[in-house]
Structures are given as structure tokens and as C-alpha cells.
N, C-alpha and C positions, 0 to 999 in steps of 0.2 A: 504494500500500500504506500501507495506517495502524499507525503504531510504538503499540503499548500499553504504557506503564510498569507494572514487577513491582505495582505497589502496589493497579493499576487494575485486573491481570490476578484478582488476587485478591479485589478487590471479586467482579468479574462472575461470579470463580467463587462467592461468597459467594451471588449475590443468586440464581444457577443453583439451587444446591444449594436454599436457603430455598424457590428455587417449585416445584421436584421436589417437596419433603419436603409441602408445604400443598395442593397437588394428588394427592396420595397419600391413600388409601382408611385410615382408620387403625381397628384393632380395638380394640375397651374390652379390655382384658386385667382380670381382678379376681386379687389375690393373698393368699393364705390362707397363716398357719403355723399348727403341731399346737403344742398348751399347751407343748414340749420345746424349742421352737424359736423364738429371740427376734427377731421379724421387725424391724428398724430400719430405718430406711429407705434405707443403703446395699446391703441385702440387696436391698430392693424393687427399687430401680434396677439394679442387678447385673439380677437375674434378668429383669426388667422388658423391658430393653436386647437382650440375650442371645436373648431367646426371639423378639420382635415382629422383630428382627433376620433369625434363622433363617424364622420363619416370613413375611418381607415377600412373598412371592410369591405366599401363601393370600390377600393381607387382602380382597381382592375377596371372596370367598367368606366368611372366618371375620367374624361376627357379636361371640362375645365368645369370650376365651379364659378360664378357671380357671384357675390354678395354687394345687396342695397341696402345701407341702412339711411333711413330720415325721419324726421320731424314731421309730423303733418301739420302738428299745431305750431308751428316758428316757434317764436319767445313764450307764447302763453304754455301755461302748466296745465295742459287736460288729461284724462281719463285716456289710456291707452292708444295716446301719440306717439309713441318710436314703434316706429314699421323694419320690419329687416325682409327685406326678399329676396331668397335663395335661386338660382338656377342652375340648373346640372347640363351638362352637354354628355350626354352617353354615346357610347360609340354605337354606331349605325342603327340610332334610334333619334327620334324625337327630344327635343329639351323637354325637363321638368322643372317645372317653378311652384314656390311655394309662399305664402306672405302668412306673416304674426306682423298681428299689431299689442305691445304692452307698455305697459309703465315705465318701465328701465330699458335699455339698450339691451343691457347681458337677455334679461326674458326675453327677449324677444325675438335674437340670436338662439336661446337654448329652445324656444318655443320652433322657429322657425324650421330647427336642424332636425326637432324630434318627428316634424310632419314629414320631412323631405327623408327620412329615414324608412318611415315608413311606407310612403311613396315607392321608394326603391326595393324596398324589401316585395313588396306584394308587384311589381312589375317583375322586376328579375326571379320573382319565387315562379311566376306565370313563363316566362323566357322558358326556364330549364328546368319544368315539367313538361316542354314539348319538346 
């Protein structure tokens, strides 16, 4: 039996994870905000993260992803004004798009991701049963 020091054990997991991650199918995601909506670039990463995250099980299939996020209400504070809407480009199918509208930005992204998830799951589950 061969003893591996903590230091080592974590390299191998280091170099495991990096060759998962570079053998992994990865999707252009392009991310869009509404004039109301100041995109910087920890927004981009957030949502970026978040979404290519939830969706890593599509990437074989999804092509490029959209994301829109905006304001409907501008400056005033209403009732479930940030919209995020998603859109997939699949390979030699039709776009799927999907829109949440919530109170915070994140809901509305995790609302958004959770439809377009399912979206993909019951399309593709229908694909390869035939």
C-alpha cells in the first residue's frame, strides 16, 4: 500500500478536477442587461457561474446560451420587476427561451434556469426515446 501525504492528496485532486473541467463540452453563454441595469462584471460572473452550473448536464446539446436580464419598472420599486430571459440555441433544433419575472435579480436568474431546465429535460427526454 502506498501512504499519500495530505499535501499530495490534494494536488491529484487539483490536477483530477482541472482535467474533468478541460474535457468538459463548454457553452458560449453571451450576457445582456436592459439600459436599468448596471451589468459589472461581478454581476456577469454571479450569473455566469450560477447558470452554466445548473445547466452543466445540457452542455453537450446547448450551443450558446442568452441571458437578459432588466428592469421593467426603471427607478420605481414594484412587485416583481427584474425579468431574466434565458435562451438556448440547441444543436439542430429550434431555440428555447424562457422568462421569470421576480423581486431580486438572483430569483429571477435561479427562477429562470429552473424552467429552462426543465424545458430541456422533457425535450431531450422526448429526442432519445425515439
Amino acid at each position: 500500500m502506498i501512504r499519500i501525504k495530505h499535501s499530495c492528496r490534494v494536488q491529484l485532486v487539483a490536477v483530477a478536477l482541472d482535467y474533468h473541467l478541460t474535457k468538459q463540452k463548454q457553452m458560449k453563454i453571451q450576457f445582456n442587461t436592459g439600459k436599468n441595469i448596471f451589468g459589472n462584471e461581478e454581476l456577469r460572473t454571479s450569473v455566469t457561474y450560477l447558470v452554466s452550473e445548473e445547466l452543466s448536464r445540457f452542455s453537450n446539446y446547448i450551443t450558446r446560451l442568452e441571458v437578459h436580464l432588466s428592469d421593467e419598472d426603471s427607478i420605481k420599486n414594484g412587485q416583481n420587476d427584474k425579468r431574466c430571459m434565458l435562451e438556448a440555441r440547441l444543436k439542430g433544433r429550434q431555440p428555447i427561451a424562457v422568462t421569470e419575472f421576480a423581486n431580486t435579480q438572483e430569483q429571477a436568474v435561479r427562477g429562470a434556469t429552473g424552467k429552462l431546465k426543465s424545458s430541456l429535460t422533457t425535450i431531450l427526454g422526448k429526442q432519445n426515446r425515439r
